[in-house]
Each structure stands twice: as structure tokens, then as C-alpha cells.
C-alpha positions in Angstrom: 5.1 -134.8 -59.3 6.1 -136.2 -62.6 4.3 -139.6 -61.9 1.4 -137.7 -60.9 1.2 -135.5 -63.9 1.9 -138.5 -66.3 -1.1 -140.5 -64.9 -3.3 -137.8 -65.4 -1.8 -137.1 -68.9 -2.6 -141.1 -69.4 -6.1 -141.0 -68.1 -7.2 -138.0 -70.7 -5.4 -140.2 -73.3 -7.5 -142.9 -72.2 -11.2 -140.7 -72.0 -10.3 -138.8 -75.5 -9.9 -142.8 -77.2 -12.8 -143.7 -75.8 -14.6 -140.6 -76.7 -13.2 -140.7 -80.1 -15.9 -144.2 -80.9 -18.7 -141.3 -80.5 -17.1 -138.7 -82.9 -19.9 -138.7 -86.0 -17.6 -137.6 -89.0 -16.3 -139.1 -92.6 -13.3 -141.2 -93.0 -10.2 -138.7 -93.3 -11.7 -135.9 -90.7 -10.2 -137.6 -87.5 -6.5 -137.4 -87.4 -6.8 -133.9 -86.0 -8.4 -135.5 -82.9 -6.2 -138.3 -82.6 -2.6 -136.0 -83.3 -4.4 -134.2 -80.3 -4.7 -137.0 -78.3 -1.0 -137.6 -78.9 0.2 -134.5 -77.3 -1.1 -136.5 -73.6 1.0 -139.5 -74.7 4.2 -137.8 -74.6 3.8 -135.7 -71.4 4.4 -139.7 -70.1 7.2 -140.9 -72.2 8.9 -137.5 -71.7 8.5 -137.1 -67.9 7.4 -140.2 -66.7 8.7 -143.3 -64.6 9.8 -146.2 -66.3 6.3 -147.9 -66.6 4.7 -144.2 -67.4 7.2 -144.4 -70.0 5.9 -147.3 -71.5 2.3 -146.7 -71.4 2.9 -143.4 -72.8 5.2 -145.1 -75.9 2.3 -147.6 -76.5 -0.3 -144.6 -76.7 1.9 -142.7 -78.6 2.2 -145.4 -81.3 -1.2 -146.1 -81.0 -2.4 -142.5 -82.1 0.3 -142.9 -84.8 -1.4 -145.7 -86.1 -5.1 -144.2 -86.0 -3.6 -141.5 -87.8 -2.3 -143.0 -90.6 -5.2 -146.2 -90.9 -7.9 -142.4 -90.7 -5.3 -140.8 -93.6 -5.9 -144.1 -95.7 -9.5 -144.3 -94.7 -9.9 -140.3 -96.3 -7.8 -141.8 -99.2 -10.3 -143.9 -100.1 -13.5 -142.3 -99.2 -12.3 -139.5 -101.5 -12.1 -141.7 -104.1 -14.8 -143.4 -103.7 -16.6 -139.6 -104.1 -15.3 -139.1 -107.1 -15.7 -141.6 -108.6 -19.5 -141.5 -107.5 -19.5 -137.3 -109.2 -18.0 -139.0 -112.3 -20.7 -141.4 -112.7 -23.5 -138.8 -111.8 -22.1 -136.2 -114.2 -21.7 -139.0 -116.9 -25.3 -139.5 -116.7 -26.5 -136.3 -116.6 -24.7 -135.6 -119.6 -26.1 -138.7 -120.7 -29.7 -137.6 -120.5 -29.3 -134.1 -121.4 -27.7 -135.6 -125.3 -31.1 -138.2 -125.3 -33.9 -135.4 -124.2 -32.8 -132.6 -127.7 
């Protein structure tokens, strides 16, 4: 029963990564998909035979890793937003001091 329910548990692991290439969203908005896609990769490592258990470690350190690259990814995309408001309000402030 355990084998059963950690194949299963492995094969939504598997669809939700691959469905995770079609998600259409900005750096930094994924780790809530991926942390979800975690939950399936320790049903495996927590109930699973030996090479369940294995699988489900890999997938589980595999969502870790999305996690924290999609964290870093935000990081930057937020800066880069910024930085790009900055330079917008620097010119408008810009033109408004030329036009009196």
C-alpha cells in the first residue's frame, strides 16, 4: 500500500514539474507552487521503500532548490523594478523643473 501511494505521490511530483515550464508569472511568484509540489516528495521519503525513498529525497531537494534559485530570481527582478521607478520618477521630475 505504501509503495503504491508513494508512486503515485511521485508521479504528481513529476506532472506538477513539468506543468510548472507552462506557469506564465514574474520571477519571485513561483515558490508557492513549487513548496506545493514538495508536499508529494515527502509522502515517498516518509512512507516509501528504499528506492521510493530516494526518489522522494531527490524531489524533495529538487523543489528546495527551485525555491530558493525563484526567491533569488524575485530578489532581483524586484530590484531591477526599482530601479526602473527610480529612473522614470527621476525624469519626470526632470521635465516637469525644464517645462516652468
Amino acid at each position: 500500500m505504501h509503495a503504491r501511494t508513494s508512486r503515485i505521490c511521485l508521479i504528481v511530483f513529476t506532472l506538477l514539474l513539468v506543468l510548472s515550464a507552462f506557469l506564465i508569472s514574474v520571477d519571485g511568484d513561483y515558490w508557492p507552487w513549487y513548496a506545493f509540489m514538495a508536499l508529494f516528495a515527502v509522502v515517498p521519503l516518509a512512507l516509501g521503500p528504499r528506492w521510493y525513498r530516494i526518489l522522494g529525497a531527490a524531489a524533495l531537494a529538487l523543489s528546495g532548490i527551485l525555491i530558493i534559485s525563484d526567491i533569488k530570481a524575485g530578489k532581483v527582478f524586484q530590484e531591477s523594478l526599482d530601479q526602473l521607478r527610480a529612473k522614470r520618477s527621476d525624469a519626470q521630475t526632470t521635465d516637469v523643473r525644464t517645462n516652468r
